[in-house]
C-alpha positions as CSV (number, residue, x, y, z in Angstrom):
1,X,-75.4,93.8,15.2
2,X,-73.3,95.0,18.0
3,X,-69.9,95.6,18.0
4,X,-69.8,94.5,21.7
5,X,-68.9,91.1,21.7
6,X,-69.8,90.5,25.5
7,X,-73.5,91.1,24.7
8,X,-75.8,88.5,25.3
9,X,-78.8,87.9,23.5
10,X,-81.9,88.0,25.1
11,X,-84.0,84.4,25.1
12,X,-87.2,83.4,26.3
13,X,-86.9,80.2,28.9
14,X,-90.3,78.1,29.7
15,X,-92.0,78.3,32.6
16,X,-90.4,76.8,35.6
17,X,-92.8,76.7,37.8
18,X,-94.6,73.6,36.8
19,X,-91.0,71.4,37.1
20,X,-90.5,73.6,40.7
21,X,-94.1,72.1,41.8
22,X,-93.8,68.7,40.8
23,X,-90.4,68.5,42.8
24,X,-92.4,69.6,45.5
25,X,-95.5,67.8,45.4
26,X,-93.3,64.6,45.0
27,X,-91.0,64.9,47.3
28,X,-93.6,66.0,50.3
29,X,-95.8,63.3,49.3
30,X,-93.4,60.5,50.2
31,X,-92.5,62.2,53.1
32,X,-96.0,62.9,54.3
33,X,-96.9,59.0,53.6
34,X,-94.3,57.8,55.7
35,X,-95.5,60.9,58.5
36,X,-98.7,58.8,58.3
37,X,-97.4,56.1,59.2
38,X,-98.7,54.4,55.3
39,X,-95.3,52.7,54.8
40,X,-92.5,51.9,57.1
41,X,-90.2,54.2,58.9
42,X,-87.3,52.6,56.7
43,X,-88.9,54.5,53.5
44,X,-86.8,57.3,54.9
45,X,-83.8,56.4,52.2
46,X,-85.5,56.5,49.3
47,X,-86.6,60.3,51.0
48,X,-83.6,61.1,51.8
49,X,-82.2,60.6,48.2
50,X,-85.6,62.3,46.5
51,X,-85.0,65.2,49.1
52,X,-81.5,66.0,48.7
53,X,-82.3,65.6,44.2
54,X,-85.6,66.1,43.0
55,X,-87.1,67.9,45.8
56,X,-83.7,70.1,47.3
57,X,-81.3,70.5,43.7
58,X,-83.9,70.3,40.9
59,X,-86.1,72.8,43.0
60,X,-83.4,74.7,43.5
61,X,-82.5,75.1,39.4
62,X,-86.4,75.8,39.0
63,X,-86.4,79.0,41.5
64,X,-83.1,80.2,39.7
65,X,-85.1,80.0,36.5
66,X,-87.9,81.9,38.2
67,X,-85.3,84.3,39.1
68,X,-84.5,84.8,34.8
69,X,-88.1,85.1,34.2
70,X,-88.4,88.0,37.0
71,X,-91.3,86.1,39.2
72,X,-90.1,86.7,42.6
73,X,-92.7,84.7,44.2
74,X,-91.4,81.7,42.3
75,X,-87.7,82.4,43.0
76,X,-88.1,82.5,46.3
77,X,-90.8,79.8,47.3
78,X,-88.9,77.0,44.7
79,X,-85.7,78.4,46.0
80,X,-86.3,78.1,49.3
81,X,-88.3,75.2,49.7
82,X,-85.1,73.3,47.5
83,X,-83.1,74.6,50.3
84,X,-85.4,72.9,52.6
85,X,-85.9,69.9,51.3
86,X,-81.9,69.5,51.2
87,X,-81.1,70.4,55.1
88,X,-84.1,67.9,55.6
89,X,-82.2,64.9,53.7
90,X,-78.7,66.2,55.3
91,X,-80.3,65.7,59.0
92,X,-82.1,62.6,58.0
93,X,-79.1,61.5,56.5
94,X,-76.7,62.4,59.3
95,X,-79.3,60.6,62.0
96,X,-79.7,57.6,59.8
97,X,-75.2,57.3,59.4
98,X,-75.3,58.1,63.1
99,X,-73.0,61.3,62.1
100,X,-74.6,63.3,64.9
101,X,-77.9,63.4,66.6
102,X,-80.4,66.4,66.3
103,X,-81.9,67.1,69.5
104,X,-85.3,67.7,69.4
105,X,-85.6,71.6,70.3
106,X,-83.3,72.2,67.1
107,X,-86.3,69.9,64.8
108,X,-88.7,72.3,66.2
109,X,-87.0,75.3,65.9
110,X,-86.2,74.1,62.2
111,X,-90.2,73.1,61.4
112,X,-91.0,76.3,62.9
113,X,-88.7,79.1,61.3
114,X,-90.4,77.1,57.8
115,X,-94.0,77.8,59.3
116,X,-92.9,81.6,59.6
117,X,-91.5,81.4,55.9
118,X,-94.6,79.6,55.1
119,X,-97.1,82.0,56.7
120,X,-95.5,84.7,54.5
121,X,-95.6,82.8,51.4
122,X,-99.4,81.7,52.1
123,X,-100.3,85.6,52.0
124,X,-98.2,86.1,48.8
125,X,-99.5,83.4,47.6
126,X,-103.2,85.5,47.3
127,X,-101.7,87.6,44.7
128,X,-101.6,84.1,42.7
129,X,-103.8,81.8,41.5
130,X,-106.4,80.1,43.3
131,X,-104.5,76.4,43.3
132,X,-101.3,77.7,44.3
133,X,-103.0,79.5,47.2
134,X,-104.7,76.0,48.2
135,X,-101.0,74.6,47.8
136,X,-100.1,77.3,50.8
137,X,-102.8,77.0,52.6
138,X,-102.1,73.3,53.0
139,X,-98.9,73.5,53.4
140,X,-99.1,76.1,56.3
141,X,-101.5,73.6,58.1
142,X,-98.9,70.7,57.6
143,X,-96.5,73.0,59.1
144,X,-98.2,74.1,62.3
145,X,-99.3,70.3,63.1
146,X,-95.8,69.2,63.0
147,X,-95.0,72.0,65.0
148,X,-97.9,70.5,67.0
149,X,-95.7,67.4,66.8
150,X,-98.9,65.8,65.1
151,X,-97.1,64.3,62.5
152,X,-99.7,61.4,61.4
153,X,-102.2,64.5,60.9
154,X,-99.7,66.6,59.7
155,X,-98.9,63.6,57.1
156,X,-102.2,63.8,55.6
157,X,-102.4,67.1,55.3
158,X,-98.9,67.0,53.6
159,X,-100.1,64.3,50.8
160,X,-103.5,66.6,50.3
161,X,-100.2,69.4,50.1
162,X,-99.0,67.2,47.3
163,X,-102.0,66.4,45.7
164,X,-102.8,70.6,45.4
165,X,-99.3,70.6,44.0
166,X,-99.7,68.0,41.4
167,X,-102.3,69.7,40.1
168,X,-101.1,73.1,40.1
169,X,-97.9,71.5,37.9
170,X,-100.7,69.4,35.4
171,X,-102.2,73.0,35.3
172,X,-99.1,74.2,33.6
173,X,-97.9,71.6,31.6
174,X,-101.0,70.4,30.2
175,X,-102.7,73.9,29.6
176,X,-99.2,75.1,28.0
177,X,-99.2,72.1,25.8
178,X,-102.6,72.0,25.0
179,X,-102.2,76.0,24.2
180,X,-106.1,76.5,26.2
181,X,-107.1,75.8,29.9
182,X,-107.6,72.0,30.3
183,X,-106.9,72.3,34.0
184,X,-108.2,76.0,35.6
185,X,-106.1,77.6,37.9
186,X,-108.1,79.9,39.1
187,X,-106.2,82.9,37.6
188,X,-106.2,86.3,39.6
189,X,-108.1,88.4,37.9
């Protein structure tokens, strides 16, 4: 035992990522069914309030986790993409309160700075698995067609996004659980 009293002792945390996906795939999913035009425009509350929670704070928690368990590429993709998620509920919010308006160069500015993130992410995420690189590879499509300003394109390419997502999160919590591969990855070899 030491004598220092300001030591902390080491403990092992569970994987994050699964949680840091699932806040993901949720989230984009409802925005990418209303972005297809599957529900009404007016479905942009319930986003707002899954953007600015599940998908921006609880994202954020599971990239700080990724940080304790030393994965950069978690960190910074659930980190981020938490960050993201909350500036996209606070302009959505703002627009819908009629706090301010957000002119349209600034929305593609914003969708395109994330495709430039996303691009470098989507060549990290080779190093991977298989499924999370299909998760990028998506995603980086449903950037560039909003960036497009295809949005009802971009919106089904967002819920496949999700979908890729979901599964990469099953992957982890059902394989864990299970203590064998239910759901393969596709692990790097």
């Amino acid at each position: 035992m030491s004598n220092n009293i300001y030591e902390i002792k080491e403990s092992a945390i569970a994987d994050p990522g699964p949680l840091g996906l699932a806040c993901f795939a949720l989230t984009t999913f409802c925005l990418s069914v209303k972005n297809a035009a599957l529900v009404p425009a007016e479905s942009i509350s319930m986003i707002i309030a899954l953007a600015l929670i599940y998908g921006g704070t609880t994202q954020i928690l599971a990239g700080m986790w990724e940080f304790k368990k030393n994965n950069v590429f978690g960190a910074t993709a659930f980190s981020s993409y938490g960050a993201f998620w909350i500036s996209f509920g606070f302009f959505e919010l703002g627009a819908l309160l009629k706090w301010f308006v957000v002119p349209s160069q600034a929305v593609v500015l914003f969708l395109v700075a994330w495709t430039i993130f996303t691009f470098y992410m989507w060549i990290g995420s080779f190093s991977t698995n298989k499924a999370l690189a299909i998760v990028f590879t998506l995603l980086l499509i449903t950037f560039i067609l909003l960036d497009i300003g295809n949005h009802v394109i971009a919106g089904y390419f967002g819920i496949a996004t999700a979908i890729a997502a979901w599964y990469t999160s099953a992957a982890g919590v059902i394989n864990t659980v299970s203590g064998r591969v239910v759901l393969p990855v596709g692990a790097k070899k």
